[in-house]
Phi, psi and omega in degrees: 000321182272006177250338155304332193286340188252016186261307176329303221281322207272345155306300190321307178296335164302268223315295202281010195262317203315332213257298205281326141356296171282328187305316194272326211274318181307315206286334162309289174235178194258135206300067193261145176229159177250180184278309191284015188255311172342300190296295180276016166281304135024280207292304191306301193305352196238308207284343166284264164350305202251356158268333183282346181295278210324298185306295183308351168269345177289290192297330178263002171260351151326282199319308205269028152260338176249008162278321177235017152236045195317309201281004172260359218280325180276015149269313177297346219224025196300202165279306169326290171320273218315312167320287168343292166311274190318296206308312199305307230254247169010287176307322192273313171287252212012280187298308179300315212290316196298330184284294200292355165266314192296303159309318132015254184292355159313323201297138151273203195201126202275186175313322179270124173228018164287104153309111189285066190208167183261355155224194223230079160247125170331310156322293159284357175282332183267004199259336176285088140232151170267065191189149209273130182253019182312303196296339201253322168283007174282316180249029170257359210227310181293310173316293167291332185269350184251313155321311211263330181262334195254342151299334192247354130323303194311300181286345166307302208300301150001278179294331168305315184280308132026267191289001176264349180300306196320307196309327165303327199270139172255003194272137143328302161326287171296314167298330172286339167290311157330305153308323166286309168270356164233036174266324185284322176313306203294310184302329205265346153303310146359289193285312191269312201282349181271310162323295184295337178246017150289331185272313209252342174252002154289150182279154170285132164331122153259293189290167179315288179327301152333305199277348158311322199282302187294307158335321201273315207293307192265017162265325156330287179298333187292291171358274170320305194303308201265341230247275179319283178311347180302295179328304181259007173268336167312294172302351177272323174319277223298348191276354174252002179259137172335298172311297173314306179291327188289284199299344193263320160334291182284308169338297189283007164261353162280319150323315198261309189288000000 
């Protein structure tokens, strides 16, 4: 569990360096990228972003081995597997964030090259081009849309044998231990998996009004992806762990006296 966990923290730590820099540097002064500094901004955002999917479908089947298999788990839960798990969640962002820069970068791009976004995302980036851009949101809504539902079917299916084990136990207790070791994992899916498929998988805008709608809808969602969730994930981790509540505890009674 701490060697996926410190593999999250360390996307995290990518995922917000890739975006959020720059993002505050725009809101001061204005905000210019050159293309190929877009193109790899780009790249880094979706190949981070589509390993953290993987890995959080990775973290819940950590979870539903050691919740309905505890006595197999440090066989079933080896180094290899751990290993595995991280290469497959790495190897999969590669390859997806390389198909959507390359179709990208292929494209022309008309006199107006101001991105209405706070970053360099594939969506707003193909809406500059002078040229019909079906196929590349055809394989942005496919791509992106088959990863992002089929990591996140997987950790569903997780949680199902999760809750149907929870339904066996009659001890209070014990459902409440349970409840407890998978609400961050659950919350902190929640958040990225809602985001992501609110931004990439809506259909395209025909009138002004819509495609205005949409601009607002994925500047938002851009927020949650790099700012927030990044952000609140450590806290949501660190805050069920005891130690941590015992020592921030005693902090604020030092803070009030």
């Amino acid at each position: 569990m701490y060697f996926l966990l410190a593999n999250l923290s360390f996307l995290d730590i990518l995922f917000s360096t890739v975006t959020v820099p720059k993002m505050m540097y725009g809101f001061v002064m204005e905000n210019i990228i050159s293309k190929n500094g877009c193109i790899t901004q780009m790249y880094f955002f979706h190949f981070l972003g589509c390993a953290e999917g993987v890995l959080l479908a990775a973290m819940g089947y950590d979870r539903y081995v050691a919740i309905c298999h505890p006595l197999h788990y440090n066989a079933i839960m080896g180094k290899t597997t751990c290993i595995l798990l991280v290469f497959t969640a790495w190897v999969t962002g590669l390859t997806t964030s390389l198909i959507h820069t390359v179709m990208t970068s292929q494209l022309p791009f008309c006199n107006n090259k101001k991105v209405k976004h706070f970053f360099c995302d594939v969506k707003p980036v193909i809406k500059l081009a002078c040229k019909d851009i079906h196929v590349n949101e055809l394989t942005l809504a496919t791509v992106s849309g088959f990863l992002s539902t089929s990591t996140f079917l997987l950790t569903t299916l997780s949680y199902i044998y999760i809750i149907v084990h929870l339904l066996q136990i009659r001890s209070s207790k014990g459902r409440s231990k349970i409840f407890s070791t998978c609400s961050s994992h659950l919350t902190i899916v929640i958040l990225f998996y809602g985001t992501a498929m609110c931004t990439y998988l809506g259909p395209a805008s025909e009138n002004s009004l819509e495609k205005e709608t949409s601009i607002e809808k994925d500047r938002i969602a851009a927020i949650l992806f790099t700012v927030i969730t990044p952000a609140i994930n450590p806290i949501i981790y660190t805050l069920r762990n005891k130690d941590i509540r015992k020592s921030l505890r005693k902090y604020t009674k030092k803070l009030i006296i």
